[in-house]
Every structure is written in C-alpha cells, then in structure tokens.
N, C-alpha and C positions, 0 to 999 in steps of 0.2 A: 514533376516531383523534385526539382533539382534546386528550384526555390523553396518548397518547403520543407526540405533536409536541412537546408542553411538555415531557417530559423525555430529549428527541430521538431519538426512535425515529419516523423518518417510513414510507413506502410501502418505499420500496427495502429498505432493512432487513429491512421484516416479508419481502419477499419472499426475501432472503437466507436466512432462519432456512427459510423453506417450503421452498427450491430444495436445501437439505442436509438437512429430511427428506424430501422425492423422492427424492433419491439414495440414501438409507440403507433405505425403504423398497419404492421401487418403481425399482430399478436397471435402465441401459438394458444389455440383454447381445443379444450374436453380432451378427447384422445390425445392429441399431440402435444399438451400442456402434461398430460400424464406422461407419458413415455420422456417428454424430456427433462422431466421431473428426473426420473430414474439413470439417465446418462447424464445428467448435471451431477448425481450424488457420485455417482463411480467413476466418473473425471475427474470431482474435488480428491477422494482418495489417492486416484491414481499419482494426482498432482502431488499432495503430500511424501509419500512414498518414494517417489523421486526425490522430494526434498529431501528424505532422510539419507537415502542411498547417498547421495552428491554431496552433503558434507561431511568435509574432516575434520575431525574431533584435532586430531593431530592439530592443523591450521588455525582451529579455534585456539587452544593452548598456546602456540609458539608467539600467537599477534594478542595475547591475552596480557601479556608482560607492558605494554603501554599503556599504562593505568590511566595516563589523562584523559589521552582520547578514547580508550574508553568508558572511563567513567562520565567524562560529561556529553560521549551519545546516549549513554543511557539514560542520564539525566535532563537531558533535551528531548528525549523520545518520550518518558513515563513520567515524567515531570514535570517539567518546563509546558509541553503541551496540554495533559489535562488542566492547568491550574489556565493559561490562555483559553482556553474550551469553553471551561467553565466562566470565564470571564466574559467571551465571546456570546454567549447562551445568553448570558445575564442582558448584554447589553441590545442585543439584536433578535434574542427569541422573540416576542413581541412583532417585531416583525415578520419574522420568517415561518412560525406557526410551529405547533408541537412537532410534529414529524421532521421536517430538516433542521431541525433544532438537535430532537434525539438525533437525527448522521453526523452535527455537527461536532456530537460530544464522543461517539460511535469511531469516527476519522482522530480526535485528540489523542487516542489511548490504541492506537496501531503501531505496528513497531515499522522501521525504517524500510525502506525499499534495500534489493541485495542489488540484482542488476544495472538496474540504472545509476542508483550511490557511488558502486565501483569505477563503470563507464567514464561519470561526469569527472571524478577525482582522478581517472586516469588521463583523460582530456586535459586537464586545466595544471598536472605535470604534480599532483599531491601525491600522498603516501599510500599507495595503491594495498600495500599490508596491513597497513591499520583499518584500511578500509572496509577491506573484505572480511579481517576479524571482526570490526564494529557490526557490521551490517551481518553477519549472520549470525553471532550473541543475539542480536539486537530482534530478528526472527525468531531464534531458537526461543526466546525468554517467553516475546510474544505469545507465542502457540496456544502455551498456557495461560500468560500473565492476562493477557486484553481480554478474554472472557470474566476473567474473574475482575476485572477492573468495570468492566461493564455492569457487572451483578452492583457492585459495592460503590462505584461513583454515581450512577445515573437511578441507584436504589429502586430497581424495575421491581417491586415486588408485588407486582399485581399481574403479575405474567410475563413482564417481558421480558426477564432471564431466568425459566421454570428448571426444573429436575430433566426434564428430556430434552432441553437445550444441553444441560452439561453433558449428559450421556450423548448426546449425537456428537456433540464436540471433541467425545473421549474417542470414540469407534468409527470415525468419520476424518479425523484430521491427527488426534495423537497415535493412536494405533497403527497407522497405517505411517506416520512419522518411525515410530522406535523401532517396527517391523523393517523398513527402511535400513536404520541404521545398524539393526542385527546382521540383515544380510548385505551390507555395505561390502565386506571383503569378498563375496561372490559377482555380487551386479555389480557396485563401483565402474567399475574399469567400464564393465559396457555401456553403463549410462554417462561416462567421461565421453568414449569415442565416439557415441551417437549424439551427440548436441543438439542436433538437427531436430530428429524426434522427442528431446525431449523441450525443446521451446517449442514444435507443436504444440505438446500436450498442455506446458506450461500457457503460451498464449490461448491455445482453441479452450480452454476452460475456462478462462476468463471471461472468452465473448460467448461460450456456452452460458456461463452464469450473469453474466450481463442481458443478457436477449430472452431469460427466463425471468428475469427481478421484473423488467423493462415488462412483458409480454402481459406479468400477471397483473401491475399494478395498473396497466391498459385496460383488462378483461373489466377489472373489478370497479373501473371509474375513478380510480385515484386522482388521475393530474385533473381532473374536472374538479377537485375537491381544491387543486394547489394554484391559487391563481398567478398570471405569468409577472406581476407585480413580484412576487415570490422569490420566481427563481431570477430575476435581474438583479432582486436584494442578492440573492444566496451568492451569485457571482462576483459582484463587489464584497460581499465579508470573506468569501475565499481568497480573492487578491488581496487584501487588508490582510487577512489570517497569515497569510504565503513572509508577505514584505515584514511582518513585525516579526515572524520567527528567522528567516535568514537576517533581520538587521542585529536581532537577540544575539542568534547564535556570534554569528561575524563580532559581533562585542567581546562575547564568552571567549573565545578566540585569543585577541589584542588582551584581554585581560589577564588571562593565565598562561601570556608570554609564551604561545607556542610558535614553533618556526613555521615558513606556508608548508611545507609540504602536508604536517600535521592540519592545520588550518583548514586548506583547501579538505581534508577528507573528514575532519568534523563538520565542517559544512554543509556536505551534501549527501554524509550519512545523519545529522541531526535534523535536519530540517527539510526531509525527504515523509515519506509515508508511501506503504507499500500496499500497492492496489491485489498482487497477486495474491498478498496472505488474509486482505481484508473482504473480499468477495465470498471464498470460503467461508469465513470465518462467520459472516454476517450469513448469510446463506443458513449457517448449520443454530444460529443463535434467535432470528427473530423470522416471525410471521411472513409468509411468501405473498401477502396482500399487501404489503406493510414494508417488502422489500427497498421496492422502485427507490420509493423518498428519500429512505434509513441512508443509501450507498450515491445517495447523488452530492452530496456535499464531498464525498469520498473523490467522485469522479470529476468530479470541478475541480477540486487542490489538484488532484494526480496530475488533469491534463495539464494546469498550469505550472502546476513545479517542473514537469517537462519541457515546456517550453520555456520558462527561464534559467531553469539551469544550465539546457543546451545554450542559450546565448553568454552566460557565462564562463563556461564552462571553458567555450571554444574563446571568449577574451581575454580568459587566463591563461590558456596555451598558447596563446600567442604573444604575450608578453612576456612569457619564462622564456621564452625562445628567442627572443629580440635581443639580448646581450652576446647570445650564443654566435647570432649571426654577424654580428658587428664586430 
C-alpha cells in the first residue's frame, strides 16, 4: 500500500474500485435489492444531516470576504463546467451513447468536492481558508442548485427530472440538510469530536450507493447494452475533460493576478467535483435502472482527479518548501 499512497491511490479508493466489481459481479437482486434499497435512502439522509450539523455558517461568512476566489470557484464550478459539458456532449456523444453522455452532462453541473479540495490545497502549502469557504458555499449552493440545473440544462422533460424527483430531493437531502443545521448548536460539537464515525458514515454511503447503482444496472442487463469500445472512449474524454479544465482553471489563476496561495486553492476547489454530494444526489433524481451509466463518467473524473491532484499536490509542497530549507 505504500506505493500506492505515493501516487494517491489510498484504502478508500482501492475500496471503490472492489465495491463496483461486487456490483457487476455478485449483484444484490429481489429481497436484498429491496432492503438495500431502504438502507441506501436512510444513509443518504443520515449523510446529509451530518452535513448540515458540521458546517459553520460562522466559517462560511468570515472566508466569504475573498470575493475572487470565490467568485471564480463558483464560476469554474456552474459555469465554466457546464458550458465544457456541453461542448464535451456535442463532440463525443455520438460516440459514447445517450446514457454516459447524460453522466457526462450529470458530472458538469456538481458542485466542488469539500474533503479532498481542502487536503490537496493544504498539501501543495495554498490558502487552506479560502479553501474550505469555497468548497463548502460551493456544496451548500449545489444541494439545491445541481437539481435544478439538471431540470433546465439537459431539459429532461420527458421524465428524467419529474415532480417526485424534486420532492425526494426536498425530504431526502434538503430536510435532513436544514434539520442539520437547526440542531447544529446541540450535535456540533459531537459530530466535531467523533470524525471517525462520521467518515464512516460519509465513506460507507457512498460504497452503499455505489454497489446499489452498480447491482441494479447488472440485474437489469445494462452493461450488455454499453459496449466496452464505450467505456475506453468515456476514459480518454474524462482524462481530456480533467487536463482542459485544471489548464483553464490554472490560466484563470495567472490571469487575475492571484498570489499561489490563492491559486493553489482555486485550483483544486475549481476543478475538483464532489462524488459524496453527487451519488445522493443522482440516487434521489434519476431511474435505479438507468443509475449504473448516469454516475460512471462521475466515477471516472473522481478517481482521476484524485490521482492527479495527489501527484500535484505533493510537487507543490515540495517546492514551497525548497527555499525554506536552503
């Protein structure tokens, strides 16, 4: 494991890659497709709820005052990305088929990763405050904003963003978000000193809702429909997608004259995307047949933006550091 932490492939990861061949493999069907039906929805909540508890509004306001960085993650996140998305769709749907075509447009319009955004900017010696305000605005907007940005950019009106997608969405991820942040000044503190449990909950939901997308689209004969010409394409436009938006971003960067600290956490809060709040999210918006495909362009960016940012990351820290020691 010691080689693949140096080119950032940690535990979680390897277990990502296991948790989607379980699914493709040893799929859960009838009874146990139901029952983990039912623990996937009350893990998403759970997941939520902790999200709301765990941030400070406080923290959002005080790192709110750096108007660049954040105004241009959010403009790299719900802008910059979809109008790429969409360009991406145009050029390579045709190839990749309707279905990873919709994840690829599903993935554009996500908001930023919190965890890892911070990590990498804290690694490579950036502005770890602007980081952690970017990157949870940049959530907080999402919750709401990437549903409705799915209704209105990918103009699913023929079902694939109905009336009881938005209500699942409302009772399933917002409610249990503001309920959260109501009782923030009771739980807070517990869900501060217990980290431990709550990255359980935050990882084991993930690979709950991974191994459930994976399972169904196994039962139902999907990948037999997605030939593996398919997903070699989806691979190479994910790497393409990855390198045109960090060379974007890194321009936007040198261009509005920011210093690196700023840099480095626009970086790798713009040009990151957040698999925890996109799994929910997709989960609670589109067809459990129809899942697998929708989140696999998802899960191609995720794992590759993790592995290049880690190498990144760690040649930025080491190079803020080389003055220091000489």
């Amino acid at each position: 494991m010691g080689l693949l932490r140096r080119i950032g492939i940690d535990t979680y990861m390897v277990l990502l890659f296991l948790t989607v061949g379980l699914g493709v493999l040893l799929p859960a069907d009838g009874m146990a497709a139901d029952a983990l039906k039912h623990v996937t929805y009350w893990a998403v909540s759970l997941l939520f709820f902790l999200y709301g508890a765990k941030l400070d509004p406080g923290a959002v306001r005080a790192g709110i005052t750096n108007i660049p960085i954040q105004g241009l993650t959010f403009v790299s996140t719900y802008v910059m990305f979809p109008i790429f998305g969409f360009i991406f769709a145009w050029i390579f749907g045709p190839l990749l088929g309707e279905k990873l075509t919709f994840g690829l447009m599903f993935l554009a319009v996500l908001p930023s990763t919190v965890q890892s955004s911070i990590a990498f900017t804290s690694i490579a010696r950036g502005n770890v405050a602007a980081a952690i305000c970017a990157a949870s605005v940049s959530n907080l907007v999402g919750v709401a904003l990437t549903p409705a940005m799915v209704a209105f950019l990918l103009h699913q009106g023929d079902g694939g963003v109905s009336l009881d997608s938005v209500i699942k969405i409302g009772t399933q991820i917002l409610l249990p978000f503001i309920v959260g942040q109501i009782l923030r000044p009771w739980v807070g503190g517990f869900v501060q000193k217990h980290k431990f449990l709550t990255m359980i909950v935050d990882r084991g939901s993930i690979l709950l809702i991974i191994y459930a997308a994976f399972s169904r689209s196994t039962v139902t004969g999907l990948w037999n429909a997605i030939p593996a010409s398919s997903l070699l394409i989806l691979i190479f436009v994910m790497l393409v997608f990855l390198a045109v938006t960090m060379s974007v971003i890194t321009g936007m960067g040198h261009l509005f004259r920011l210093n690196y600290p700023d840099r480095a956490s626009l970086f790798y809060c713009g040009s990151t995307k957040s698999l925890a709040s996109g799994m929910p999210i997709a989960t609670a918006l589109f067809a459990a047949n129809e899942l697998g495909a929708i989140v696999l362009p998802l899960l191609v960016y995720h794992m590759s933006q993790l592995l290049v940012c880690a190498y990144i990351s760690q040649k930025a820290g080491q190079r803020m550091m080389e003055p220091a020691g000489a």
